[in-house]
C-alpha positions, 0 to 999 in steps of 0.5 A: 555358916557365914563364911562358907556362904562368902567362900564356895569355891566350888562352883568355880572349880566344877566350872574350869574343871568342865571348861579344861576337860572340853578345850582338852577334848578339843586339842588331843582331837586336833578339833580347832575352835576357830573353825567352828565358825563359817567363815574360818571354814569357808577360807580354810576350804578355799585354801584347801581347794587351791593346794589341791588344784596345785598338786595337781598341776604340780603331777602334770608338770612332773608327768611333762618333764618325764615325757620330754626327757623320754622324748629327748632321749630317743631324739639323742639315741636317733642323732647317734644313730644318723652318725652310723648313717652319714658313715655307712654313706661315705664308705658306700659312695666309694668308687673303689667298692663293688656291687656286692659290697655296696648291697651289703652296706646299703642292708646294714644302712636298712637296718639302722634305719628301721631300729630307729623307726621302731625307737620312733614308734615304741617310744610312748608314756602310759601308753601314748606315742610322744612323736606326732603327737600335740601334747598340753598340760594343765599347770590350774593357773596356766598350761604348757603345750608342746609339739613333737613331730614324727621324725621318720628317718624313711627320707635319709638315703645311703646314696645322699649324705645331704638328706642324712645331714638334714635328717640329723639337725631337725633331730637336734633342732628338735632336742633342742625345743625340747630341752627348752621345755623341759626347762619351762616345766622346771621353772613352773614347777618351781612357781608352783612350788612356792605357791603352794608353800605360801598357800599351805602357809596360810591354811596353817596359821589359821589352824595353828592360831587356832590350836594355839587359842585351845592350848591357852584357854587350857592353860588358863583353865588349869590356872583357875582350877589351881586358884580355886583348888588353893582357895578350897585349901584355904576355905578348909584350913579355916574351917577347921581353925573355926571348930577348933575354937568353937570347941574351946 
């Protein structure tokens, strides 16, 4: 009787037992023991907030470049177009053509210019017209705004190349700037990007040491459990090396 009240492993092995199945609940749950407590979750909560805040920011950075890029492209379409327009003029303020052949340039000239009203005006995103418009997007830290104007092509006339010079460079000024806006969504989104790793970075390595502490108080666990399980072994190998004496 005496060596067993000296050598119960048992209470030990039901212990690490319960403890090994609690912590491995915790782990095949994706439950990490740091963020019981408050102040984990309050941090891991703000980080969380900040990663939203910045998804955000990073679709309305993506939503921007896509309309200046549908924006640049009409502006290029438009450009193009101003071409067929200084051509037509040329030819039409030729001394050597007719009336009845300059109404039919002055009606092709029409017709180039009412297609790039209607680019103009079809051109949109989500149902907003891009030209005339004053746009800014929320980037969460800061905001980028950009103005595009109508460019109607109604001031370019057939009888004046000079106004469809003129027309022609406040298009290109304007893919201009918009091209450089582009590049500023480009960059921010770059930033945003970055900030975003960083953030999720941090958000990770607490639930990543936390899972980590799970797993080796697991490991720990099952060691102690193999300890008593040897210790339980042993208790009985002696035991029956006692009776086997006892029983001469």
């Amino acid at each position: 009787m005496k060596l067993e009240s000296q050598f119960n492993p048992l209470p030990q092995m039901n212990s690490e037992i319960n403890t090994r199945d609690k912590t491995l609940e915790k782990i095949a749950s994706a439950v990490k023991l740091g963020m019981q407590d408050s102040s984990s979750r309050t941090i891991a909560n703000m980080l969380q907030s900040e990663i939203s805040t910045m998804v955000q920011g990073l679709m309305n950075a993506n939503d921007g470049i896509t309309m200046m890029q549908i924006a640049g492209s009409t502006l290029n379409s438009l450009s193009e177009q101003t071409q067929t327009l200084n051509d037509l003029s040329v030819r039409y303020n030729s001394a050597s053509l007719n009336d009845s052949q300059k109404q039919l340039l002055q009606s092709e000239f029409n017709r180039t210019v009412e297609s790039m009203q209607q680019s103009i005006e079809s051109t949109s995103f989500n149902g907003k017209s891009l030209f005339g418009s004053s746009l800014s997007f929320s980037l969460g830290e800061g905001s980028i705004s950009a103005s595009i104007p109508e460019f109607s092509p109604s001031s370019v006339s057939i009888e004046n190349q000079d106004s469809i010079q003129a027309y022609r460079g406040s298009l290109n000024q304007a893919a201009s700037e918009v091209g450089s806006t582009v590049n500023n969504f480009i960059s921010s989104t770059d930033s945003i990007l970055e900030k975003m790793t960083a953030t999720s970075a941090a958000k990770s390595q607490i639930s990543d040491t936390d899972m980590a502490n799970a797993i080796k108080d697991f490991q720990q666990s099952n060691l102690k459990l193999d300890v008593a399980q040897i210790a339980m072994a042993h208790r009985n190998d002696m035991l029956q090396k006692t009776v086997t004496r006892l029983l001469g």
